[in-house]
Legacy VTK file of the C-alpha trace (Angstrom):
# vtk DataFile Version 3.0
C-alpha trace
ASCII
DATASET POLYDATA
POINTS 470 float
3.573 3.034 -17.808
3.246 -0.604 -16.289
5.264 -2.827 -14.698
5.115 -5.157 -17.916
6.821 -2.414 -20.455
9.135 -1.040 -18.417
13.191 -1.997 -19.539
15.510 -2.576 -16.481
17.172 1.411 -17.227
13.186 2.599 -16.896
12.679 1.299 -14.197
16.441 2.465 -12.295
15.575 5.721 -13.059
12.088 6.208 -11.490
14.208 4.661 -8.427
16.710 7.330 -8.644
14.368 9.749 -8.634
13.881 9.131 -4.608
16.554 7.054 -3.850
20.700 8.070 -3.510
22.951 5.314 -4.430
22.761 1.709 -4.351
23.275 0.980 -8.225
23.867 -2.660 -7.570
20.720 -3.246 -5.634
18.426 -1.285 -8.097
19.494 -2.709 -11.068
19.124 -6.334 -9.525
15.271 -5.360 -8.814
14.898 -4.275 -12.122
16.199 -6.782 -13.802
14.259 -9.459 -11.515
11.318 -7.540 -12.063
11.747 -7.174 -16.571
12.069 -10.881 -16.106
8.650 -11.677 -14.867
7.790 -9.611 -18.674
9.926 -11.879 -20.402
8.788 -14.818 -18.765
5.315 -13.991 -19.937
6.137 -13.752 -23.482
7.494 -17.411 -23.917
5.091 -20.561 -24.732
2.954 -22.059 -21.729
5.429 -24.902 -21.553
8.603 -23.099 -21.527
6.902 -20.256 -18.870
6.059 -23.435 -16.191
9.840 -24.496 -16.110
11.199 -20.980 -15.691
10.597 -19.621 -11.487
11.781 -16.052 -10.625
15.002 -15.518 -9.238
14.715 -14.279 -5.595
16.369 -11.617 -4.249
18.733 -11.105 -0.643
19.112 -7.486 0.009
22.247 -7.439 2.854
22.862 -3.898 4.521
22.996 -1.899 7.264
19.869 -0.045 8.618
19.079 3.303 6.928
20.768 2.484 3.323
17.878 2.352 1.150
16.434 -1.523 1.600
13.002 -0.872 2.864
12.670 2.290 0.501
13.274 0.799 -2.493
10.571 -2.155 -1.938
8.176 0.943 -0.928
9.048 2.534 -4.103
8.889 -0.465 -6.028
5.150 -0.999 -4.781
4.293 2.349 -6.149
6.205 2.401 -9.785
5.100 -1.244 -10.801
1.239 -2.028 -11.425
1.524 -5.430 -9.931
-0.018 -7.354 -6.423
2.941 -6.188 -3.965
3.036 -6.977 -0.223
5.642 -6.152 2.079
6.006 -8.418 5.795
8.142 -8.240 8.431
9.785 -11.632 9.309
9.772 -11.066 12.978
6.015 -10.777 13.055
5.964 -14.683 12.477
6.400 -17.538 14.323
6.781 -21.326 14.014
3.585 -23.072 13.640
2.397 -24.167 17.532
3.411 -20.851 18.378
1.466 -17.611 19.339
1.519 -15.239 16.181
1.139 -14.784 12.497
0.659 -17.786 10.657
3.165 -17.446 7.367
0.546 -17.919 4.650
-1.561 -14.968 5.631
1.305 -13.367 3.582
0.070 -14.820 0.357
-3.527 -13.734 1.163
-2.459 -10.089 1.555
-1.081 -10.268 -1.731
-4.195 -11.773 -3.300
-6.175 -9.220 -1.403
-4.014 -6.280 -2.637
-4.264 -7.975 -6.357
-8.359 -8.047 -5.566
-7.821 -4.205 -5.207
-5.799 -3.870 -8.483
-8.341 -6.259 -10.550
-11.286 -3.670 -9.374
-9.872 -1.080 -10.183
-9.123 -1.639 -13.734
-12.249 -3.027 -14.039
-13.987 -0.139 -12.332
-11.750 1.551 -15.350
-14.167 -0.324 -18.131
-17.434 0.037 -16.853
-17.050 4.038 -15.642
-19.030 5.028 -18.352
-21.976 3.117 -17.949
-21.445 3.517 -14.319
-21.053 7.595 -14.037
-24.118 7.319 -16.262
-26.354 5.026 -13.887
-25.251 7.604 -11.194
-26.400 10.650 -12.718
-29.556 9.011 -13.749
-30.504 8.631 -9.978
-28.829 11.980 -8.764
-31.651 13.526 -11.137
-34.198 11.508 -9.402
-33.075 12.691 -6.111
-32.602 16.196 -6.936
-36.410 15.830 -7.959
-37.835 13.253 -6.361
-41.579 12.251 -7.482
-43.942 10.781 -5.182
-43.807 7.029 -4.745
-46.990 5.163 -5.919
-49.017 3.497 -3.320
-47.791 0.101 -2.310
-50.895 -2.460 -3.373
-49.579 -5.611 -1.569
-50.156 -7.012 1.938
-47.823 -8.004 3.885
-48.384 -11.747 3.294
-47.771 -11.224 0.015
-44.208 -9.570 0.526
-43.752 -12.666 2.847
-44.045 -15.027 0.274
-41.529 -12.972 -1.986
-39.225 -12.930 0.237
-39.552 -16.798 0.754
-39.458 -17.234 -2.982
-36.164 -14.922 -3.471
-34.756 -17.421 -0.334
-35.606 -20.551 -2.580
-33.860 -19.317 -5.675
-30.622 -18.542 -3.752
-30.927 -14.919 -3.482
-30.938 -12.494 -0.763
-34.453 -11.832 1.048
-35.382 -8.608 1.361
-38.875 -6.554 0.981
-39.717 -4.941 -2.098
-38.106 -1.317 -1.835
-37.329 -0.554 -5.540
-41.699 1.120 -4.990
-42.197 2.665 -8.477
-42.571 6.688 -9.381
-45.661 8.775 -10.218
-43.779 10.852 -12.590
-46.016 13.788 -13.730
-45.508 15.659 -17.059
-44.012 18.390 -14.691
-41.316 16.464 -12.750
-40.428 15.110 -15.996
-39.578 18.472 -17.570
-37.621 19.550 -14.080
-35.283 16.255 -14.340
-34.855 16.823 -18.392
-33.946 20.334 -17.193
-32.086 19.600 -13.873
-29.890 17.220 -16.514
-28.879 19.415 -18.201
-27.496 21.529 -15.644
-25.799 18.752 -13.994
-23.859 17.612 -17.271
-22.826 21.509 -17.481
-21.371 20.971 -14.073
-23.779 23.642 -12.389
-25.295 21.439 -9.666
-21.604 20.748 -8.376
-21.826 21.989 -4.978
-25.811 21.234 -4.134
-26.483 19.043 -1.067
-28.730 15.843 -2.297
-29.448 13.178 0.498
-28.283 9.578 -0.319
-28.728 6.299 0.621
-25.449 4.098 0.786
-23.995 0.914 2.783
-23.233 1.641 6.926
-19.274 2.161 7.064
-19.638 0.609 10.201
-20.824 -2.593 8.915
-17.667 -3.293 7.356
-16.005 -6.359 7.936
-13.548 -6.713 10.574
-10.627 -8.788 11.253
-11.428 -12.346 11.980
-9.985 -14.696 14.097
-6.012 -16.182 13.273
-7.281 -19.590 12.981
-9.652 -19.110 10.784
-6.905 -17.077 8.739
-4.957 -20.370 9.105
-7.786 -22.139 7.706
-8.514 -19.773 4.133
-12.063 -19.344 5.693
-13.622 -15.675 5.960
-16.463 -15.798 8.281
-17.220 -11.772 7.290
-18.704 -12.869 3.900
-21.134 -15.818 5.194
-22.334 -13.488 8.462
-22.658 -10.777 5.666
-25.143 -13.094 3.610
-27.445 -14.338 6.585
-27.467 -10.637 7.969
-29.191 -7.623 5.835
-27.125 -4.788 4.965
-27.655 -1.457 7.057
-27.956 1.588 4.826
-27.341 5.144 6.435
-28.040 8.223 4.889
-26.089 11.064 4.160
-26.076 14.459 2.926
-23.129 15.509 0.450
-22.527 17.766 -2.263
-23.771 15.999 -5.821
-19.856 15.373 -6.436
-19.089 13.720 -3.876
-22.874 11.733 -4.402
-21.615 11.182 -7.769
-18.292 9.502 -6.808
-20.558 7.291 -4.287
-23.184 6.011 -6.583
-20.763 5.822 -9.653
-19.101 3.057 -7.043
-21.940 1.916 -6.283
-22.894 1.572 -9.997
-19.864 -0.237 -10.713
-19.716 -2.896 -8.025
-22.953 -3.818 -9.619
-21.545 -3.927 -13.241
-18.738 -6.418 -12.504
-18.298 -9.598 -12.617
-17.480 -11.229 -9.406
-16.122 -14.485 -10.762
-14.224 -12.468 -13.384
-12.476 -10.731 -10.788
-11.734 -13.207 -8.545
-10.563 -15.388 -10.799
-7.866 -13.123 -12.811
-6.979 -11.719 -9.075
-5.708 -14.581 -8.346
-4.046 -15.050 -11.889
-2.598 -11.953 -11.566
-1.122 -12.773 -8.000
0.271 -16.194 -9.097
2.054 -14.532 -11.900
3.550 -10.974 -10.984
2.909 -11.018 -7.390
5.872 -9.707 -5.396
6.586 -10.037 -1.719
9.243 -8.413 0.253
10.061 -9.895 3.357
11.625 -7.565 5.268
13.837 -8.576 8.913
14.869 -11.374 6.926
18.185 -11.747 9.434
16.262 -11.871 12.672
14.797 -14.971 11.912
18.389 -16.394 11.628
20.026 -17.537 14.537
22.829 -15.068 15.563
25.653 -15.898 17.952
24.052 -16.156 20.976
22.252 -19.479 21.815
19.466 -19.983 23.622
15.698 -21.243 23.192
13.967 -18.702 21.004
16.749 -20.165 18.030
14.360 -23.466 17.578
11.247 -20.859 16.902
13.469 -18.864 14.089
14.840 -22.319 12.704
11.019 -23.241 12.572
9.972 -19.881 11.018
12.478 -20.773 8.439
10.889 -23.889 7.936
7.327 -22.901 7.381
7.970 -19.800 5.087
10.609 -22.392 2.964
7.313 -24.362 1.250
5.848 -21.093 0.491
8.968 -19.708 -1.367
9.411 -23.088 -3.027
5.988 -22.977 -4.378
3.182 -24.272 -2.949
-0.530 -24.224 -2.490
-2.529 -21.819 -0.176
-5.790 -21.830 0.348
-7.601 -18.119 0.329
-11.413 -17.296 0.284
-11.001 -16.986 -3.496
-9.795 -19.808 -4.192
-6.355 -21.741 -4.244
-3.443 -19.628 -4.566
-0.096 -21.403 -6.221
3.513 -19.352 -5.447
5.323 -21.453 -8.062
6.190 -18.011 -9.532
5.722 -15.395 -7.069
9.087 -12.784 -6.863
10.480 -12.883 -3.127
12.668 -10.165 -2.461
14.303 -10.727 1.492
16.043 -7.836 3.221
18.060 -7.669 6.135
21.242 -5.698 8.186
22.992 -8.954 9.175
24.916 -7.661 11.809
24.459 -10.086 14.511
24.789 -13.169 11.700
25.340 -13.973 7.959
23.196 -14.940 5.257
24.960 -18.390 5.321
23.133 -18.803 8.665
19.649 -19.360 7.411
19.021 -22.930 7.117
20.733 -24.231 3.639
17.623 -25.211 1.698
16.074 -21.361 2.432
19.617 -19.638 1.614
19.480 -21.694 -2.136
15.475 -19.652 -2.647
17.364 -16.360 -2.780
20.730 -17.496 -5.298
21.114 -13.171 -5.781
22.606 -11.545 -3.117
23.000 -7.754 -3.478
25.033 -5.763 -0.705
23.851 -2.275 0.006
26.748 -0.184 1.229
27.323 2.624 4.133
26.288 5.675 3.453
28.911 8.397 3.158
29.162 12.104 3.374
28.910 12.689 -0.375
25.674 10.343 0.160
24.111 12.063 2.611
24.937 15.798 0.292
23.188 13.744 -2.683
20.052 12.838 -0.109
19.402 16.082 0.789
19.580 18.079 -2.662
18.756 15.341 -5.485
16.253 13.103 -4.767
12.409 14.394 -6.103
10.738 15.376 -2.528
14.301 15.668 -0.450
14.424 16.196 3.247
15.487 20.269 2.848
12.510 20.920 -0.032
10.215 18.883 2.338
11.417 21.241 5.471
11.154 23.920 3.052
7.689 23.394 1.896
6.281 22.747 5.525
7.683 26.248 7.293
6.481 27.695 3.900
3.292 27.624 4.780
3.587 29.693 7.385
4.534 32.339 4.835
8.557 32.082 5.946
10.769 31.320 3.084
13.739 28.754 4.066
17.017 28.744 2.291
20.164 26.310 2.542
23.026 27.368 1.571
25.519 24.923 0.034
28.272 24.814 3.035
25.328 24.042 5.649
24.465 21.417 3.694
27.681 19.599 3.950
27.967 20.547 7.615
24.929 18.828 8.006
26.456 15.770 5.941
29.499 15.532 8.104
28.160 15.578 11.396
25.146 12.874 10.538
29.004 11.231 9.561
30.530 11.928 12.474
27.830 10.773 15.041
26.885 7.666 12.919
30.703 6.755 13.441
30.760 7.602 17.267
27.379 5.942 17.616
25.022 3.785 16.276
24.741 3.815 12.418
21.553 4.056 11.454
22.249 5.323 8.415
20.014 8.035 6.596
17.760 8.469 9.270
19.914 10.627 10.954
19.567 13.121 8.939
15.639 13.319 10.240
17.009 13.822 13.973
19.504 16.435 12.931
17.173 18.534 10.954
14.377 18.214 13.329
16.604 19.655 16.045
18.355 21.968 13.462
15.114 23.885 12.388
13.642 23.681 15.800
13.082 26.902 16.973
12.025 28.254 13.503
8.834 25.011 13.388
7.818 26.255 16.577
7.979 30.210 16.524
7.256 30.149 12.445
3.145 30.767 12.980
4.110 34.225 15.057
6.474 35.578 12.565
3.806 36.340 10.184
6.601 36.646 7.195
9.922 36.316 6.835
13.110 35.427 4.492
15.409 32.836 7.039
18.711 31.146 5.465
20.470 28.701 6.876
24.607 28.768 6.786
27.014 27.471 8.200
27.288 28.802 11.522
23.511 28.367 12.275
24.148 24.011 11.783
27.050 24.293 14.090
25.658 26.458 16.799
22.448 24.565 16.779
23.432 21.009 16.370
27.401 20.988 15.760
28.436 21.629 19.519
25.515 18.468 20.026
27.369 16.386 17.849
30.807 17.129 19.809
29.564 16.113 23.147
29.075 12.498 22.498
27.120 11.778 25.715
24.667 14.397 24.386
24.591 13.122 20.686
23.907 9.543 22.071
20.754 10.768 23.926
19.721 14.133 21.873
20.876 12.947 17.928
LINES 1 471
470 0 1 2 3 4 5 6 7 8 9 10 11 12 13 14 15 16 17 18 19 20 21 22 23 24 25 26 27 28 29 30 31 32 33 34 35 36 37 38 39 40 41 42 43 44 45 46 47 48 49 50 51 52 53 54 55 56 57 58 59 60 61 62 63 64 65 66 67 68 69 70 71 72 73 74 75 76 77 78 79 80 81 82 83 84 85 86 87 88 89 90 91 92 93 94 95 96 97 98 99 100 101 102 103 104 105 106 107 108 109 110 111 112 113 114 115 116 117 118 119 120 121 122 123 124 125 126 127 128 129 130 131 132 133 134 135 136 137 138 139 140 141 142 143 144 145 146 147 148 149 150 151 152 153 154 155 156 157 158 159 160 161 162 163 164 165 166 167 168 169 170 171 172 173 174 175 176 177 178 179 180 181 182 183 184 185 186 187 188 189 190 191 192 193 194 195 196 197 198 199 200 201 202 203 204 205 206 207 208 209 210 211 212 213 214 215 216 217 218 219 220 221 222 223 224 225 226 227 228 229 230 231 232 233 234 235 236 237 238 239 240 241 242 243 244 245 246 247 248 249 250 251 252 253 254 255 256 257 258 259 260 261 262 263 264 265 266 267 268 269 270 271 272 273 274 275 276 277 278 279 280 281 282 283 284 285 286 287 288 289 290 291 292 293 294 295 296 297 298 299 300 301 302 303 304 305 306 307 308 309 310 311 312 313 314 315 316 317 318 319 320 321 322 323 324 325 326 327 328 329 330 331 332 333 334 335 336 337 338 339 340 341 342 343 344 345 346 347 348 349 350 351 352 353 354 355 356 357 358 359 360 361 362 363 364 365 366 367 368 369 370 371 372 373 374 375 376 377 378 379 380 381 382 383 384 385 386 387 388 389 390 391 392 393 394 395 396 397 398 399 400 401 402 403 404 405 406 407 408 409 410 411 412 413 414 415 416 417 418 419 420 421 422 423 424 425 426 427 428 429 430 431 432 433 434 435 436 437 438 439 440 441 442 443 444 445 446 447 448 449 450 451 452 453 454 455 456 457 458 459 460 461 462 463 464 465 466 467 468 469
């Protein structure tokens, strides 16, 4: 199911799934999120006057902000990017210029766009690949080349005047006897019946190690990729590689189907796509706010403030696709606000987010919920892991809640940092058992009451030793 059918209660529950609590918050995201559906179903008119509602997510660390926008990213089948605030800076500055966070999203909505168009032309494309995994499972010989090399020169002068890519003729054609032709018809056939799986063929396929690498921050800054031109006036390396014919299938079925696109196509409704369902959390939202301390790093967060304002506004960025517009991208900011307030980011960026949700403190009761409901909880995650040393772990109910109350307890008496406490307790807890499990061979081990508190409850006591240890 897609982003674009899902109702609001949909949507809460796939969150609840992995995520204790915070009813207000998820319901907010869903609702934000069914709106971007609705939006889409109105006239063209109507659909330009109507921009998302952005989202403020205020709450201590280790409540659930972060994991919900990770969720999110995963449940919805639309361009999502998530940034930390910190990692920019005003423009002038040393570090990230605030617009390379609208050309991740068009690059993860690039990703998307193949992929469902991969999805159309699989077909054709698993097809092509099987083709030429018969021909290398039995190769014929390669006729004799008949051309000189001046003659290869002047195709490959003739390919440069029509725009295309020089390169020497390697496509040589196949003396295909009457006998290789009944060994492929028959070598088919065993391939479509799935015999051939685990044969080793040799293949010919793009040099990883050719793959484009970062560029440079200005030319980021600029919307110019360097990679693609280099790429053009530079001939691709091909390695070669020997793999089982399903792994050779899943290489030249890509291979098939980055031929079969259409480039244009996909840029284009990439950045279509982007402009109108693209999502981007912006996580550290607070420390970009100046708290109550003065002093000269507050004019670079005011100025942060100012450059990612035009960009939530809506505004034009260039990418090497194309121009991008966020008009109506969904931007969904999240931060613990301890040292400062929301009302302390400058007044024009405060009225881009007009819904606030609050996340609150976990409790006890929470943390009980964390480690029993959620799909993949922290005790059947534990639980899994030492099984696989062939020990089976059980918790029983009343070390559960001891665990509960003393990741209480020492979030009280020290810093909060919410559910991640629970991590540090349970690594400690289960210590002994991760590291002497492999020499145990096999074993039944449950976990009660009295195991928590001699392991980690006299820990938690000592609050020197909780500071340092939990």
């Amino acid at each position: 199911m897609t982003e674009s059918t899902q109702t609001p209660k949909e949507i809460v529950d796939v969150l609840d799934q992995y995520i204790v609590g915070q009813n207000e918050a998820k319901k907010a995201v869903a609702v934000a999120l069914r709106n971007r559906y609705r939006r889409m179903q109105l006239s063209k008119d109507m659909q330009d006057e109507i921009s998302p509602k952005n989202l403020l997510m205020i709450g201590p660390t280790g409540v659930g902000k972060t994991e919900i926008a990770r969720r999110l990213a995963k449940i919805v089948n639309a361009p999502f990017v998530k940034v930390e605030a910190t990692k920019f800076t005003e423009v002038g500055y040393v570090g990230g210029d605030v617009e390379s966070m609208v050309r991740d999203l068009v690059e993860n909505a690039i990703q998307l766009e193949r992929a469902d168009q991969y999805k159309q032309v699989h077909v054709e494309a698993e097809k092509q690949a099987n083709n030429r995994l018969v021909k290398l499972l039995v190769p014929a010989k390669k006729k004799e080349k008949r051309q000189n090399d001046m003659q290869n020169l002047m195709n490959m002068f003739t390919q440069m005047q029509n725009g295309q890519m020089p390169s020497a003729d390697q496509d040589d054609q196949e003396d295909v006897t009457d006998d290789i032709r009944e060994k492929r018809m028959s070598t088919a056939e065993k391939l479509k019946a799935g015999l051939l799986e685990n044969d080793q063929v040799e293949i010919e396929m793009d040099d990883p190690s050719q793959q484009p690498a970062g560029q440079s921050t200005m030319m980021n800054q600029m919307g110019i990729d360097l990679n693609d031109t280099l790429s053009g006036l530079m001939p691709k390396k091909k390695i070669k590689r020997t793999v089982p014919v399903s792994e050779a299938r899943e290489i030249l079925t890509r291979q098939a189907s980055e031929e079969l696109i259409n480039k244009a196509d996909l840029y284009h409704n990439a950045i279509v796509r982007a402009e109108n369902t693209g999502i981007i959390f912006i996580d550290e939202i607070d420390k970009i706010a100046p708290g109550k301390s003065q002093n000269s790093g507050e004019v670079s967060r005011e100025g942060v403030q100012r450059d990612i304002l035009p960009i939530v506004e809506g505004s034009q960025v260039n990418t090497k696709y194309g121009t991008v517009n966020t008009d109506h991208m969904l931007f969904i900011g999240s931060g613990a606000f301890a040292e400062n307030k929301p009302s302390d980011l400058i007044p024009e960026l405060q009225g881009r987010f007009p819904i606030r949700v609050e996340l609150n403190e976990l409790t006890k009761e929470d943390f009980v919920r964390i480690l029993t409901e959620p799909t993949n909880s922290l005790t059947k995650q534990y639980i899994a892991l030492i099984g696989t040393d062939n020990i089976k772990v059980t918790f029983t109910i009343e070390a559960i809640n001891r665990i509960a109350e003393i990741a209480t307890d020492v979030n009280h008496n020290t810093d909060n940092i919410g559910a991640r406490r629970l991590h540090t307790i349970l690594e400690k807890l289960l210590e002994d058992i991760l590291y002497e499990g492999p020499d145990m061979q096999m074993g039944d081990i449950t976990i009660t009451e009295k195991y928590v508190d001699d392991k980690v409850g006299k820990l938690a006591q000592n609050k020197d030793l909780s500071r340092y240890i939990l």
